[in-house]
BAVO-658136 format. One record per residue (C-alpha): residue number from 0; x, y, z. Coordinates in Angstrom, 3 decimals, decimal comma, padded with zeros to 6 digits, always signed. Last residue first. Layout:
residues N
<node NUM; <X; Y; Z>>
...
END
This chain:
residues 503
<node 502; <+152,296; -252,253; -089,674>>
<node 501; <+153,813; -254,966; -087,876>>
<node 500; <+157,298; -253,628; -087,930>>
<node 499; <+155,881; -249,950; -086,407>>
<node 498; <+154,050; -252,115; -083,762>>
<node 497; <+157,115; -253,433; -082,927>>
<node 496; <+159,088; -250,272; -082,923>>
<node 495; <+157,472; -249,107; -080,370>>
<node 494; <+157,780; -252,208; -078,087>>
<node 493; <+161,639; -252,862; -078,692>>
<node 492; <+162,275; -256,661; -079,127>>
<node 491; <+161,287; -256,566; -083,071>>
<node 490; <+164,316; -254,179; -082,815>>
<node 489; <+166,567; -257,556; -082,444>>
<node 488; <+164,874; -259,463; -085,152>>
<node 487; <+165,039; -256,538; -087,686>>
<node 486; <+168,460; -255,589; -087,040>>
<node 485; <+169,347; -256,376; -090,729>>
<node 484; <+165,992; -254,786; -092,032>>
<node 483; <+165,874; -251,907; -089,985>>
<node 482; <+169,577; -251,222; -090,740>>
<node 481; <+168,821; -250,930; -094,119>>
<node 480; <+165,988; -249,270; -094,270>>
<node 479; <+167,728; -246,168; -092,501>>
<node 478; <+170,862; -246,784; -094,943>>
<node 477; <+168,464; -245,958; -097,490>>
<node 476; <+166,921; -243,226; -095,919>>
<node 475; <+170,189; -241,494; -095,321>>
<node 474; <+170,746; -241,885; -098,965>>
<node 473; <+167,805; -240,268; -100,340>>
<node 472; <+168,095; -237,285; -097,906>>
<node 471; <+171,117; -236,674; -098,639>>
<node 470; <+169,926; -236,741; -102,791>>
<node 469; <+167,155; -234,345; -102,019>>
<node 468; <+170,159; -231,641; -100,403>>
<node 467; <+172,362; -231,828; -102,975>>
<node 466; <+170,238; -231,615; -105,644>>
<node 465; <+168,153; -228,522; -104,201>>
<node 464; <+171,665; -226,933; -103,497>>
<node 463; <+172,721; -227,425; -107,140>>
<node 462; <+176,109; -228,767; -107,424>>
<node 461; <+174,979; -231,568; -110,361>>
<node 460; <+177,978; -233,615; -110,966>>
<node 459; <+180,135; -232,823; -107,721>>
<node 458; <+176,787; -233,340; -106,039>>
<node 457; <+176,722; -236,973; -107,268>>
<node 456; <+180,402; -237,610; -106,401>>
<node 455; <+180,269; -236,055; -103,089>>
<node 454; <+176,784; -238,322; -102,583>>
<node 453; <+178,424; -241,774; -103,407>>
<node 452; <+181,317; -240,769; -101,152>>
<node 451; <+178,975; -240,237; -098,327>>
<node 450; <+177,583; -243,680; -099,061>>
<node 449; <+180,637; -245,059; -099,238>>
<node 448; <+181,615; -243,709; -095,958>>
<node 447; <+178,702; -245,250; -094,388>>
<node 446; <+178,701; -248,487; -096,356>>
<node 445; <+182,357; -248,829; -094,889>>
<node 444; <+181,362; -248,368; -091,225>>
<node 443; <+178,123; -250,361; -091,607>>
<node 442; <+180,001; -253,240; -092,624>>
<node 441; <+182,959; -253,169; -090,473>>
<node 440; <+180,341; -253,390; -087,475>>
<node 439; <+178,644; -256,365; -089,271>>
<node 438; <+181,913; -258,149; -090,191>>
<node 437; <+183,079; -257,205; -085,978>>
<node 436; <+180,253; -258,939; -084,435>>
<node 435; <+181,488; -257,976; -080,709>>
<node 434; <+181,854; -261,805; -078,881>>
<node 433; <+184,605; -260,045; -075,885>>
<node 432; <+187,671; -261,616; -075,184>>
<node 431; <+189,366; -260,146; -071,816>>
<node 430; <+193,104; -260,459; -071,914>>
<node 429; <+193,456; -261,707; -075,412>>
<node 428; <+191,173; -260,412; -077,308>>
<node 427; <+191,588; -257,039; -075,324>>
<node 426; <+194,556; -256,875; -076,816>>
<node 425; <+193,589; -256,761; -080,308>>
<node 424; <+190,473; -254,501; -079,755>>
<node 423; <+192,659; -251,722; -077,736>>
<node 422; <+195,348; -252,145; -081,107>>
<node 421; <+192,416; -251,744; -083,306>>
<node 420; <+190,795; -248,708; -081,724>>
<node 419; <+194,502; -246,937; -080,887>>
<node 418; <+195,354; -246,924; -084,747>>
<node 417; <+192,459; -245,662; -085,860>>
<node 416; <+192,353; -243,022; -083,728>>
<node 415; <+196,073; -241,971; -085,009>>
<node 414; <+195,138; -242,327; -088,501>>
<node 413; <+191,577; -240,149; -087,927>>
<node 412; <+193,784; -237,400; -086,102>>
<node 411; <+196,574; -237,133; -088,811>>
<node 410; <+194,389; -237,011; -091,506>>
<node 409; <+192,313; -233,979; -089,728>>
<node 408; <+195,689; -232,144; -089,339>>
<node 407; <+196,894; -233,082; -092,538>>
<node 406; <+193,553; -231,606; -094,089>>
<node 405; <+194,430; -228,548; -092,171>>
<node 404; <+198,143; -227,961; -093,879>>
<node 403; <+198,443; -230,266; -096,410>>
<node 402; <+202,113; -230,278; -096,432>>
<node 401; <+203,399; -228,109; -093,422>>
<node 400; <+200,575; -229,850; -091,126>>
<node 399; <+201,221; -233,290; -092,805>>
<node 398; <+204,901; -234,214; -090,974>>
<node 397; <+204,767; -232,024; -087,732>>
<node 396; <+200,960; -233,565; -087,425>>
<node 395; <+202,528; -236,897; -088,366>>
<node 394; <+204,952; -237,401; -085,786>>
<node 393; <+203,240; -235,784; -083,005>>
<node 392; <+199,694; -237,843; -083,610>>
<node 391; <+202,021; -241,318; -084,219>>
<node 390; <+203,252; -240,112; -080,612>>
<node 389; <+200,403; -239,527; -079,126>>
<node 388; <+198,698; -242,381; -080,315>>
<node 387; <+201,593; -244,693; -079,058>>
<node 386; <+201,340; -242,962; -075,662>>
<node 385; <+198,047; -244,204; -075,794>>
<node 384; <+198,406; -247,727; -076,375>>
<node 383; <+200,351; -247,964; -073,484>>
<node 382; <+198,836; -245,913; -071,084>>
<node 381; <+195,692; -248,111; -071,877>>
<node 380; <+197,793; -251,244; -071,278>>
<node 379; <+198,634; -249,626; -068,279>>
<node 378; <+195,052; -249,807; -067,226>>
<node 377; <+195,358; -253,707; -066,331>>
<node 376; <+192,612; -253,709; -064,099>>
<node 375; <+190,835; -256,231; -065,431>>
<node 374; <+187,703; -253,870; -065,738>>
<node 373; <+189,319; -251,425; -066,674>>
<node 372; <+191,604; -253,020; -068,984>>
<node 371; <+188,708; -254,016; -070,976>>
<node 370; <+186,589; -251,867; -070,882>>
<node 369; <+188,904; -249,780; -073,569>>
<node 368; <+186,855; -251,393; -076,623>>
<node 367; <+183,863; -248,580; -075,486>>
<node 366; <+186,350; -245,547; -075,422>>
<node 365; <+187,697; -246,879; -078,810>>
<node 364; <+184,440; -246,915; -080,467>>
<node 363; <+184,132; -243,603; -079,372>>
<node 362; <+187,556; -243,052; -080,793>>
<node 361; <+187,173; -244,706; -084,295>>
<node 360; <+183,964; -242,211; -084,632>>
<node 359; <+185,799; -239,366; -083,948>>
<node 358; <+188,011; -240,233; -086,724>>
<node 357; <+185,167; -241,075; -089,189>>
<node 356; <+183,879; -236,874; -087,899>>
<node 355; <+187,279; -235,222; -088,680>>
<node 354; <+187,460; -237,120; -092,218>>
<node 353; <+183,649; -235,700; -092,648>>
<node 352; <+184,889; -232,282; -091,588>>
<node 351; <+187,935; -231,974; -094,216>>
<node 350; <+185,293; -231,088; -096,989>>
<node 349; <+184,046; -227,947; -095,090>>
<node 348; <+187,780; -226,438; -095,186>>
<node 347; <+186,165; -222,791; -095,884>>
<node 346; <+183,298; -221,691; -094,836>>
<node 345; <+184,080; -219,014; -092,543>>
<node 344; <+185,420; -217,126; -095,055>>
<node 343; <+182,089; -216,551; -096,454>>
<node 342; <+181,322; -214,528; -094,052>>
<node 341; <+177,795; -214,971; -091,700>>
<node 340; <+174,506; -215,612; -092,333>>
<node 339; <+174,382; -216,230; -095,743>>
<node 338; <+178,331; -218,015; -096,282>>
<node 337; <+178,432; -219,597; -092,902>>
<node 336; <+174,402; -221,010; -093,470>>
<node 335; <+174,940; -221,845; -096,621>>
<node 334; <+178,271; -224,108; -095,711>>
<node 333; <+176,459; -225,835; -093,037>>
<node 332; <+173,635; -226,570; -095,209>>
<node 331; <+175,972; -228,120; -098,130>>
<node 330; <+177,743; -230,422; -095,447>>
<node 329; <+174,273; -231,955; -095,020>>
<node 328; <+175,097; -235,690; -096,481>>
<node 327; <+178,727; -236,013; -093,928>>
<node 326; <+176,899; -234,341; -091,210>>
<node 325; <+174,046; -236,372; -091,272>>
<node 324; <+176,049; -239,844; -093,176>>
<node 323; <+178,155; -239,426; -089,650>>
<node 322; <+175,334; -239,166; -087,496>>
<node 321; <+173,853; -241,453; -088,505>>
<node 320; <+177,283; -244,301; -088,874>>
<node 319; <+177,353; -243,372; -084,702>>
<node 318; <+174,223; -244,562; -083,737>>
<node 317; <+174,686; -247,927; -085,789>>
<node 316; <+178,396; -247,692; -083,960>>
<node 315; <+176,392; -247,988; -080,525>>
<node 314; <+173,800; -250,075; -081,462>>
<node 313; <+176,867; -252,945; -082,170>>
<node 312; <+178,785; -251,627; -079,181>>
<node 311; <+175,877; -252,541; -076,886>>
<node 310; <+175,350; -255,612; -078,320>>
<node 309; <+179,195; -256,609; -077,436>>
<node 308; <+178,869; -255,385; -074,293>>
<node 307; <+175,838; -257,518; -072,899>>
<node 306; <+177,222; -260,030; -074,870>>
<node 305; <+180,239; -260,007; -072,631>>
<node 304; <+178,152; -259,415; -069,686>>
<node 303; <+175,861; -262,763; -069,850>>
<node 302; <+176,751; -264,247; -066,272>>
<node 301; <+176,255; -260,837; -065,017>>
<node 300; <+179,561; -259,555; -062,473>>
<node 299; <+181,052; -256,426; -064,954>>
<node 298; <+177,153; -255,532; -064,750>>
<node 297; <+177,892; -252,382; -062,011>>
<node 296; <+181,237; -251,688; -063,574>>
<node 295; <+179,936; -251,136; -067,509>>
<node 294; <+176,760; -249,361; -066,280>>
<node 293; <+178,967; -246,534; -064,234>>
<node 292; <+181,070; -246,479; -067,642>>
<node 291; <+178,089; -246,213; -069,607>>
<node 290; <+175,983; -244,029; -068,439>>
<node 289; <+178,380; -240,652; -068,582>>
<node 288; <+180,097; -242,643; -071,730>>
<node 287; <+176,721; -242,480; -074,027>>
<node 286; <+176,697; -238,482; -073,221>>
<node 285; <+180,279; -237,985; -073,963>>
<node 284; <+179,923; -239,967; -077,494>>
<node 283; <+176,717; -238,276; -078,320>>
<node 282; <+178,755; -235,093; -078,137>>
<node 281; <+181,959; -236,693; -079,519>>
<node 280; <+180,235; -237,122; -083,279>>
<node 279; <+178,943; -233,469; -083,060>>
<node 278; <+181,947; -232,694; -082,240>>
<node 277; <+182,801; -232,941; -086,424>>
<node 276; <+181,129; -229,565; -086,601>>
<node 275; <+183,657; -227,894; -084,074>>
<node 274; <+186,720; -229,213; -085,703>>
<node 273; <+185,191; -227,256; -088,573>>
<node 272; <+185,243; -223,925; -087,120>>
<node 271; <+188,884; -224,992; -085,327>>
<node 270; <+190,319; -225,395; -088,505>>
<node 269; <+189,477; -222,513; -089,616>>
<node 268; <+190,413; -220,005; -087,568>>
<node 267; <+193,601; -221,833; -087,197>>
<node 266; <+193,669; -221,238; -090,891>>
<node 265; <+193,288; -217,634; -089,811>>
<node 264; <+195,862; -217,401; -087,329>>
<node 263; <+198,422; -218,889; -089,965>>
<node 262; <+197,314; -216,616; -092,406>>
<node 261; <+198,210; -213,800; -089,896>>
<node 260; <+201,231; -215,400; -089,066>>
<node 259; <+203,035; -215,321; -092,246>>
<node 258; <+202,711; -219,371; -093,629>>
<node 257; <+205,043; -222,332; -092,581>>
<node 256; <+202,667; -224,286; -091,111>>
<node 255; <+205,243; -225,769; -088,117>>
<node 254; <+204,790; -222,988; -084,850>>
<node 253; <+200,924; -221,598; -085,931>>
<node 252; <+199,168; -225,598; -085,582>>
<node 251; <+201,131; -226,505; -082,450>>
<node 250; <+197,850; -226,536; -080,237>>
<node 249; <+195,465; -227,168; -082,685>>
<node 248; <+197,347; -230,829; -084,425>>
<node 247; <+197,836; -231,145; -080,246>>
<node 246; <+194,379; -230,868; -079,054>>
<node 245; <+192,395; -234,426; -079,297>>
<node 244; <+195,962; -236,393; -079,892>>
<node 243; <+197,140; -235,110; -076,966>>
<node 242; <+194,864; -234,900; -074,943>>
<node 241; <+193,985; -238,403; -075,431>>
<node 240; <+198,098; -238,786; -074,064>>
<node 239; <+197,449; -236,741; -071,537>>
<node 238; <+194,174; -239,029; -070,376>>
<node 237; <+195,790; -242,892; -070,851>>
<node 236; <+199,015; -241,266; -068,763>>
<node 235; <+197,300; -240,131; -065,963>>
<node 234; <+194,627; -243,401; -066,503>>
<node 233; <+197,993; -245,234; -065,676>>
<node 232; <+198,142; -243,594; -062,326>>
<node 231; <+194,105; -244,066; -061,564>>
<node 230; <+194,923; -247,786; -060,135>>
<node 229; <+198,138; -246,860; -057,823>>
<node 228; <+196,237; -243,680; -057,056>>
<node 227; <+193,282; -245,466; -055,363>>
<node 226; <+195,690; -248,133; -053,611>>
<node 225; <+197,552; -245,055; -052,477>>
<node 224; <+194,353; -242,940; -051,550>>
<node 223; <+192,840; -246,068; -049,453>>
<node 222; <+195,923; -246,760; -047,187>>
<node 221; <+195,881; -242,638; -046,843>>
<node 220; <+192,485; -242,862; -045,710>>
<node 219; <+191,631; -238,799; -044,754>>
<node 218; <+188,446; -237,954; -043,034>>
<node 217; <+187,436; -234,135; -043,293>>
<node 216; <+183,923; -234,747; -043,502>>
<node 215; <+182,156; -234,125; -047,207>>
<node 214; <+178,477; -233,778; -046,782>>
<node 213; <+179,054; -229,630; -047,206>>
<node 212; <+180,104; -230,166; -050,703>>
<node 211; <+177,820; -232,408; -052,491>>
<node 210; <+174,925; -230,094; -051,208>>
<node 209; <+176,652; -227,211; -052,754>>
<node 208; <+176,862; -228,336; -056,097>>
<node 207; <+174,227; -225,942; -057,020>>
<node 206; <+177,048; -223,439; -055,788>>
<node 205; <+179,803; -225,253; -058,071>>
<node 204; <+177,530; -225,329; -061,360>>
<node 203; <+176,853; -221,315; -060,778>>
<node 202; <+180,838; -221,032; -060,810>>
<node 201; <+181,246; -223,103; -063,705>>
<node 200; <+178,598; -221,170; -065,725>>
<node 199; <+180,610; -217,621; -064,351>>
<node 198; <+183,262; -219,378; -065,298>>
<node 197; <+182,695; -219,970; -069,112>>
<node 196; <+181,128; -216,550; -069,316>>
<node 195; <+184,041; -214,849; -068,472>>
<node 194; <+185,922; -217,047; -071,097>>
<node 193; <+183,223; -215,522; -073,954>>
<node 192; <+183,780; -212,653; -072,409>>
<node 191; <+187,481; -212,982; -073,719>>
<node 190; <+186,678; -212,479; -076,839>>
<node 189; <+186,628; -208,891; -076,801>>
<node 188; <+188,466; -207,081; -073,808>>
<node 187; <+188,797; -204,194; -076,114>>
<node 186; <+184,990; -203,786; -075,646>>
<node 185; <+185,391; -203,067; -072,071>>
<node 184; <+182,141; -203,154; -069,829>>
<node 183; <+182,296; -201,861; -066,355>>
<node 182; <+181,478; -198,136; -066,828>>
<node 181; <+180,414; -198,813; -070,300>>
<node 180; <+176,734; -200,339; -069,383>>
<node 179; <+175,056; -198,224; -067,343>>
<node 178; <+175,111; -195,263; -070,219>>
<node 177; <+177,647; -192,534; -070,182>>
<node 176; <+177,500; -191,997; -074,470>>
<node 175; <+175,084; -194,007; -076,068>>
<node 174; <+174,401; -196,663; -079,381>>
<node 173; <+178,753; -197,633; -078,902>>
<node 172; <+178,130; -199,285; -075,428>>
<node 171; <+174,509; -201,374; -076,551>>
<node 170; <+176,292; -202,204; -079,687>>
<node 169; <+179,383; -203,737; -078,346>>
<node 168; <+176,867; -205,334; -075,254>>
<node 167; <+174,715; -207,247; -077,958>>
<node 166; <+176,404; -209,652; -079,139>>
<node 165; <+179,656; -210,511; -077,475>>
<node 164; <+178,605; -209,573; -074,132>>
<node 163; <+175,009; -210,687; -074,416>>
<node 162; <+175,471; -213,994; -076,394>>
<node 161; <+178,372; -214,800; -074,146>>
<node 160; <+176,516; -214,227; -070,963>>
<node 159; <+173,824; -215,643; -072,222>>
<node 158; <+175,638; -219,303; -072,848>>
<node 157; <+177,301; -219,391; -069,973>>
<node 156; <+174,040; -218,867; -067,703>>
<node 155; <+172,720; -221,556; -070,167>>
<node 154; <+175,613; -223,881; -069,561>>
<node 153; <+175,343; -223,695; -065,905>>
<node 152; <+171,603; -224,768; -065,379>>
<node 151; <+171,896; -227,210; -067,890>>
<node 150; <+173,700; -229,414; -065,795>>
<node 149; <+172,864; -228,524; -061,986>>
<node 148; <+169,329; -229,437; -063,588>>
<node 147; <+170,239; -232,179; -065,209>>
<node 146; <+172,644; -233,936; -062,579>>
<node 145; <+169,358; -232,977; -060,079>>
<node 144; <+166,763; -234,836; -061,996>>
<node 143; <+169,784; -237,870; -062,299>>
<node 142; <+170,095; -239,066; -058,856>>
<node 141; <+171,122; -242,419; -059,569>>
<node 140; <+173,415; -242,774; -056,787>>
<node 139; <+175,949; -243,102; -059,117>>
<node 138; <+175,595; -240,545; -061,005>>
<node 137; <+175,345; -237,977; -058,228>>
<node 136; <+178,228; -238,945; -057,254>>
<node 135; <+180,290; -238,552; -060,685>>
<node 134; <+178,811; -234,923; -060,586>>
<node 133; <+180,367; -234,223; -056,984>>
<node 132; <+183,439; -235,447; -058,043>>
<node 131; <+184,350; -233,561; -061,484>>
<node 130; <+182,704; -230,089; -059,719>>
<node 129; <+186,092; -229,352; -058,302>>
<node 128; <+187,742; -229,545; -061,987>>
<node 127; <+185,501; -227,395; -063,448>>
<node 126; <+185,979; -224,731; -060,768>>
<node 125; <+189,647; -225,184; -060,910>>
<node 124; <+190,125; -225,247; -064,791>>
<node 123; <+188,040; -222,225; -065,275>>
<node 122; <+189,891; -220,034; -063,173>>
<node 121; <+193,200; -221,359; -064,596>>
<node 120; <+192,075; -220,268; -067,711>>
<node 119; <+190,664; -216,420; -066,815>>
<node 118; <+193,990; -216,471; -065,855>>
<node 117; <+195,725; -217,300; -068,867>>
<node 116; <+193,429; -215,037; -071,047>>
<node 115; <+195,132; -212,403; -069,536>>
<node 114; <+197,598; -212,467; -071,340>>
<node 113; <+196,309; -211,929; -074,545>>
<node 112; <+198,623; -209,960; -077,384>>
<node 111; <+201,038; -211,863; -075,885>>
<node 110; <+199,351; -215,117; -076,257>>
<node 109; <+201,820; -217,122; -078,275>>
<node 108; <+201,053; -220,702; -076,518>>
<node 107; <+204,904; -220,788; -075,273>>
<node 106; <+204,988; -216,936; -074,341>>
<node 105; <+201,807; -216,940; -072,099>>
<node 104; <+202,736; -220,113; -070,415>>
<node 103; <+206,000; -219,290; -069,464>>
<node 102; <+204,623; -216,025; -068,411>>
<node 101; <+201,868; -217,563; -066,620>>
<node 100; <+203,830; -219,959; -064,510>>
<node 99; <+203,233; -218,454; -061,015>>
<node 98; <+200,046; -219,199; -062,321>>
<node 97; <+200,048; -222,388; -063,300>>
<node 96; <+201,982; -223,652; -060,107>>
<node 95; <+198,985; -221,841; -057,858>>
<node 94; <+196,580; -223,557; -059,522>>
<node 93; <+198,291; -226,958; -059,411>>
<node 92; <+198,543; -226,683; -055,589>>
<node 91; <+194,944; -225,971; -055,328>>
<node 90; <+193,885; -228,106; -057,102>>
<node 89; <+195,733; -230,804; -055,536>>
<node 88; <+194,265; -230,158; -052,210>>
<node 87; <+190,856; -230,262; -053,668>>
<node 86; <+191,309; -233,699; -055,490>>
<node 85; <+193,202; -235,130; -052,307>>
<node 84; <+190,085; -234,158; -049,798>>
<node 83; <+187,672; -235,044; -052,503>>
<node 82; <+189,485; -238,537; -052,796>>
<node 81; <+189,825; -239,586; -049,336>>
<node 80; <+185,799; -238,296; -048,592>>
<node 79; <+184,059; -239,869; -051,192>>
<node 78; <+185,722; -243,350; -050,378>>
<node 77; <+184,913; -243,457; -046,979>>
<node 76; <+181,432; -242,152; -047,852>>
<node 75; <+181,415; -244,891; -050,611>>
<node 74; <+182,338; -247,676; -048,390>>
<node 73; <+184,687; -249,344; -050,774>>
<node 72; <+184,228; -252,222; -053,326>>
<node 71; <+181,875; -251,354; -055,870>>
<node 70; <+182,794; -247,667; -055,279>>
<node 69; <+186,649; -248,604; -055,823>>
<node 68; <+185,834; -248,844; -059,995>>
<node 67; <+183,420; -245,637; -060,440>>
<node 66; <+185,259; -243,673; -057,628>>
<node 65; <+188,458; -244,499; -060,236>>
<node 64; <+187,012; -243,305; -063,141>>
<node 63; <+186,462; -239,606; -062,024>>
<node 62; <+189,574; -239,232; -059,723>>
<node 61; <+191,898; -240,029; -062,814>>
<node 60; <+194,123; -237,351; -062,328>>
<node 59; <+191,640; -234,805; -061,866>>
<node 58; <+194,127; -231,675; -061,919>>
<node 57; <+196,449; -233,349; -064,964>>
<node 56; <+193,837; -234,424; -067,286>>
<node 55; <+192,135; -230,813; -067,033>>
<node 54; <+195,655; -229,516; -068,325>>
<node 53; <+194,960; -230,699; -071,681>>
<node 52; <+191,216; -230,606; -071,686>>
<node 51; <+192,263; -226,478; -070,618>>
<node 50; <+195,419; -226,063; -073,309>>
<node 49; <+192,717; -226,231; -076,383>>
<node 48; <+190,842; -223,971; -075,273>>
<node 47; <+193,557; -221,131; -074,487>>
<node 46; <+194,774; -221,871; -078,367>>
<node 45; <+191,016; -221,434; -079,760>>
<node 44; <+190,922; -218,334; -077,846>>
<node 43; <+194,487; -217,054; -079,467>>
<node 42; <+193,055; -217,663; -083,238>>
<node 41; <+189,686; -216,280; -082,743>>
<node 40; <+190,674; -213,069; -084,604>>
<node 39; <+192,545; -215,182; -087,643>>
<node 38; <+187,892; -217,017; -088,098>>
<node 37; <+187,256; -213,400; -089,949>>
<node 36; <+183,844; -211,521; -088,463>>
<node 35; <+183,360; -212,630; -085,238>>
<node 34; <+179,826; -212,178; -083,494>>
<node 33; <+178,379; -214,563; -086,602>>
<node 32; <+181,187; -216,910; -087,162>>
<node 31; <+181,406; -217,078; -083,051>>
<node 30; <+177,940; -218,812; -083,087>>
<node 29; <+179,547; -222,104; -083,708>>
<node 28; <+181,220; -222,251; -080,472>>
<node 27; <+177,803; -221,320; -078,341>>
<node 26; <+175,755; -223,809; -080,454>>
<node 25; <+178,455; -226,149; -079,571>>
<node 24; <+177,810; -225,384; -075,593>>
<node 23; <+174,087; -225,244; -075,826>>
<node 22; <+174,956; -229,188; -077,537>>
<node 21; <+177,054; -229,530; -074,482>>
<node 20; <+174,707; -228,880; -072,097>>
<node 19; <+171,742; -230,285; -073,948>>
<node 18; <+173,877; -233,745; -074,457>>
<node 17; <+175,118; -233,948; -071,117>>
<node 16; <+171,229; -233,092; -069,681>>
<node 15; <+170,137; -235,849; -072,404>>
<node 14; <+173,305; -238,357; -071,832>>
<node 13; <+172,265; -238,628; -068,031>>
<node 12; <+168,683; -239,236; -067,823>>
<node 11; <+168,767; -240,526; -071,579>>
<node 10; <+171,797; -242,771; -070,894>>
<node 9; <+169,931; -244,287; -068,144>>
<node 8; <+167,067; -245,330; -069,815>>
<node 7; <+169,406; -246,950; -072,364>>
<node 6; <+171,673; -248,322; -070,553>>
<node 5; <+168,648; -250,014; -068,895>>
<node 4; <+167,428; -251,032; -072,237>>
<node 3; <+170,511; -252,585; -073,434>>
<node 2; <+170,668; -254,284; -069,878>>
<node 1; <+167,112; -255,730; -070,755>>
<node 0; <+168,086; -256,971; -074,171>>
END
């Protein structure tokens, strides 16, 4: 139990600063109902972010995971240096191909009415991507108070500036004539303030990166880069394809529903309103990984690491199941809030999000089966299954799209993460068995979605809000007692929760 509580300690000095930055961040994406009034007029931002995880893959190239895995074995200086030096070089190489590729780029993603979206983009992608290093270094040297300042710090400068420029700077220009704020604000720039926040966050991030930067001496091991890139080449493939199947049903959404366009920019509205609610799920999935993976190498040696793992993913999917049954159970409050606080319109497609959420759900518990190859180094296995992802993901997102339009999408993505979390379990069987209690995982899974189904049924009979709402809570404290009960013995182990069982 100790390494379960050292993963834990750790995950809350680096999930918590991951989770506030990124839950500042959703708070951010779900306030565009109530700055934008009909989801068609987000349509072209929604395609620019879903190209930048895309193309984020490409410029770090597996630099992340692979100081992780050569840190245990390299002089980390040594190390630090090689792979700065190559991740900066690159970046700037892959900037300047993107944008002497901006009209491709601008015609293929059907941003003509936005072009310059693309280079607020590439912006973005380079300052993110040179910050990728210096973060991972500061996690493993366990210096979290500065991770979580550095952290937060540049989400909430992006989060004002989009509050301010897409709330409050259209009224502040139209309330005068000649006032300080319309000589270098331009309401038919729009939404893409919300991108010139994004940088300007990314940009802070960078400059409280600074100490990170000026340690770095310009000392190149090319021996250590090619035995660095021969490991972090598969992760290439591992990452595009993840892409893939994270972005693509988004991405290609307006070229195969065969609707007009401007219904077709509105169910991408959609679509990507309730995407949002289901990243929820891959919030607490992000912030469990930033302490995991780091945990995962540095234990790979314990006598008792296997069970290590396999308790881990046990209190892992536990976390997981709440959070589904809370967005799952509380639909009805999402919906009042779009339809009181902002247009009605907005609410539409709310039934798709608990499908969207179970498939997030089968990739977390993907991310934590995939130890496997990295720790055996046999990461083309991840390519592998990946690339088979992708291409059930392509396959079925050209097939459903046209046919169910967004509830193909969401079909699509839970099949495809389904697929990839029992192939990654089956081979890692063989290659690196690990004891996970797989009836007991199944079985909170399943009671989780019958649960929800339970409730849809319920508040299909009686819709009242009130109804809704009491029964939720019902259910989520059932499941609640239920886990206490089954995992009595091993929260028993947990001093606050002891005295809670002995009362």
């Amino acid at each position: 139990m100790s390494g379960i509580k050292k993963l834990a300690g750790q995950t809350l000095w680096y999930g918590l600063p991951t989770i506030a930055s990124r839950f500042l961040g959703y708070l951010m994406n779900m306030a565009l109902p109530f700055f934008i009034e009909l989801p068609e007029k987000t349509a072209d931002l929604v395609q620019v972010y879903t190209l930048i995880p895309f193309l984020n893959v490409i410029f770090a190239y597996g630099m992340e995971t692979a100081y992780f895995r050569f840190s245990q074995q390299t002089e980390r200086d040594k190390l630090y240096n090689t792979l700065f030096i190559s991740l900066f070089s690159s970046t700037l190489l892959f900037s300047a191909v993107l944008w002497l590729m901006q009209p491709w780029i601008v015609s293929a993603a059907d941003l003509t009415a936005h072009p310059e979206y693309v280079w607020w983009m590439i912006a973005i992608i380079a300052t993110d991507n040179l910050n990728t290093l210096p973060f991972a270094r500061l996690r493993q040297e366990n210096r979290p108070k500065k991770y979580a300042f550095v952290r937060i710090s540049g989400i909430l400068i992006n989060l004002t500036l989009v509050i301010f420029f897409l709330g409050f700077a259209p009224k502040i220009a139209a309330s005068q004539n000649n006032n300080w704020l319309s000589s270098w604000y331009d309401p038919n720039f729009g939404l893409g303030y919300y991108l010139v926040g994004n940088f300007v966050g990314s940009a802070l991030t960078m400059l409280l990166l600074f100490g990170e930067w000026k340690n770095v001496k310009l000392k190149f091991s090319f021996s250590l880069w090619k035995e660095v890139m021969k490991y972090s080449s598969p992760l290439i493939i591992v990452g595009l394809g993840g892409m893939v199947n994270d972005v693509l049903s988004r991405m290609i959404y307006r070229h195969v529903v065969d609707l007009p366009m401007e219904q077709a920019n509105h169910e991408l509205g959609v679509f990507a309103n309730i995407f949002r609610l289901a990243l929820l799920v891959t919030i607490m999935i992000q912030a469990f990984r930033m302490a995991a993976e780091p945990f995962f190498f540095n234990r790979s040696k314990d006598e008792d690491a296997k069970k290590t793992y396999a308790r881990i993913m046990k209190f892992f999917v536990i976390a997981c199941c709440f959070l589904f049954l809370f967005i799952s159970l509380f639909l009805d409050v999402f919906r009042w809030i779009f339809i009181h606080l902002a247009n009605e319109r907005w609410a539409e497609g709310l039934e798709v999000v608990p499908l969207l959420t179970m498939g997030n759900i089968f990739l977390g518990i993907y991310y934590n089966l995939s130890i496997w190859y990295k720790l055996t180094n046999k990461n083309s296995y991840g390519a592998i299954i990946t690339l088979l992802g992708a291409a059930i993901t392509i396959g079925l997102n050209i097939w459903l799209i046209p046919m169910l339009h967004y509830t193909g999408a969401a079909l699509a993505t839970a099949i495809c993460y389904f697929f990839m979390m029992i192939a990654s379990y089956k081979w890692g069987k063989k290659h690196y068995p690990i004891p996970y209690p797989i009836k007991k995982l199944t079985s909170y899974l399943v009671l989780s979605v019958l649960l929800y189904l339970a409730h849809f049924a319920l508040r299909t009979w009686i819709p009242q809000f009130w109804f809704s709402i009491a029964t939720a809570f019902f259910f989520l404290y059932l499941f609640t007692r239920l886990v206490l009960k089954v995992e009595e013995q091993e929260l028993m182990k947990l001093p606050f929760l002891r005295r809670w069982y002995s009362k």
